[in-house]
C-alpha positions in Angstrom: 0.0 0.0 0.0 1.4 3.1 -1.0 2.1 6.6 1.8 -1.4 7.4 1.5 -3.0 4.3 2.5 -6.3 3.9 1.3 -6.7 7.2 0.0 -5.6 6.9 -3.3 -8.1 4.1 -3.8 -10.7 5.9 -2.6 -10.2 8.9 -5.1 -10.1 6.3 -7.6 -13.1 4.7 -7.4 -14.6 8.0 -7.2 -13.0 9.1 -10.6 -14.3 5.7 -12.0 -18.2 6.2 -10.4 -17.7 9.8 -12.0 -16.9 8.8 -15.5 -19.6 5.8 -15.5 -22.2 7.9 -14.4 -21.3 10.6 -17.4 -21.3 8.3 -19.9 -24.8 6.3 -18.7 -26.3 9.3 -17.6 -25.2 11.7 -20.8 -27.1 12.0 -24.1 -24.4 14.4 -25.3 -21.7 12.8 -27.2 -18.9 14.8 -26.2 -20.3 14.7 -22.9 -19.3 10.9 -23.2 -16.3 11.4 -24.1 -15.5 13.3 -21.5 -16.4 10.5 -18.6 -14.6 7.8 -21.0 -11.3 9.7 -20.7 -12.5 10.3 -16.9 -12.7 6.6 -16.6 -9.5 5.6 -18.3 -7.3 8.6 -16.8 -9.1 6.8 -13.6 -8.1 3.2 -14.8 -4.6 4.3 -15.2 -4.2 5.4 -11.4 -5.0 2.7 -10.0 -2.5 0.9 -12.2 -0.1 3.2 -11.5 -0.7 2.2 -7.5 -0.3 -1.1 -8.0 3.0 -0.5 -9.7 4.2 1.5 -6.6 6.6 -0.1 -3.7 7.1 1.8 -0.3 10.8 1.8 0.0 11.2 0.6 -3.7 13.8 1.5 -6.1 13.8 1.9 -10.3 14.6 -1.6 -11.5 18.4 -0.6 -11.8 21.0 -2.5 -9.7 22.3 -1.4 -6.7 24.5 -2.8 -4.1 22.5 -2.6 -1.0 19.2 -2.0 -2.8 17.2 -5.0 -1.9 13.5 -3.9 -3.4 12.7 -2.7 -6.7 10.0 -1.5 -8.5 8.2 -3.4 -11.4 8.5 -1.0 -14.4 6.0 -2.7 -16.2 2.7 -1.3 -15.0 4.0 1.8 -15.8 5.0 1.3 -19.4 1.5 -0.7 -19.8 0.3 2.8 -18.6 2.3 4.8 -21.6 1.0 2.6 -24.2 -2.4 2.9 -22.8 -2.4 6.5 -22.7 -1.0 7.1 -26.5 -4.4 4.6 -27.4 -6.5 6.6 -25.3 -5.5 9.8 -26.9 -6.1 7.7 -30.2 -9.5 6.9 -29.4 -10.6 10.3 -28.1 -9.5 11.9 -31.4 -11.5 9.4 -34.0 -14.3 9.6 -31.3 -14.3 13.5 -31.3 -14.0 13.3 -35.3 -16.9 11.4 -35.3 -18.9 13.7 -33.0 -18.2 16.1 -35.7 -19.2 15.0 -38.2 -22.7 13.6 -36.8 -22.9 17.1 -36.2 -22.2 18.4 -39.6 -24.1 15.5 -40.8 -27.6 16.0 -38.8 -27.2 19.2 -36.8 -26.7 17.8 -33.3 -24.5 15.6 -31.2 -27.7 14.7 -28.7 -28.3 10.9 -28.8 -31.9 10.9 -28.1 -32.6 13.4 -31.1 -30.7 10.9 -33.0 -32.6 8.2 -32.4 -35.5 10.3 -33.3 -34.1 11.0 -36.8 -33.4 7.6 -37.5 -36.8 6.0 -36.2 -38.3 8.9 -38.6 -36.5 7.4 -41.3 
């Protein structure tokens, strides 16, 4: 457990409660983009604490250095992020054109149009 004890954990489920509840909650688009990327910055904290040692050094060698870190959480983390960003900009290029397509990005006017159809 890292310094902060529970803390961090805490704050994390909260940033994951946050995100789910803006993209169920949302009709907007971008709206729901926005809690995704809440979510997933959420989903890589808690990562990011599981990859943290009290005491722990980088995974270099050093004489007297007993406990290391693992560095792999963290570079699971960097590739995670670079598809995140990904994602949010074909997501965000879709919202735009929907919206230069039919006029709005609301989901439930939509689903209006296309029942109309």
């Amino acid at each position: 457990m890292s310094g902060l004890g529970a803390w961090n954990y805490i704050i994390i489920i909260f940033l994951m409660m946050t995100g789910l509840y803006m993209v169920i909650s949302s009709s907007n688009l971008i709206k729901k983009m926005i809690g995704l990327n809440v979510f997933q910055t959420s989903v890589f904290f808690l990562y990011i604490s599981f990859g943290y040692i009290a005491g722990g050094a980088g995974p270099v060698l050093v004489e007297g250095q007993e406990l290391y870190s693992n560095p792999l959480p963290h570079v699971l983390i960097l590739t995670a992020i670079v598809v995140g960003v990904a994602v949010t900009a074909v997501g965000l290029a879709l919202a735009v054109r929907i919206r230069e397509e039919f006029g709005t990005v609301e989901e439930d006017e939509l689903h209006k149009m296309d029942s109309s159809l």
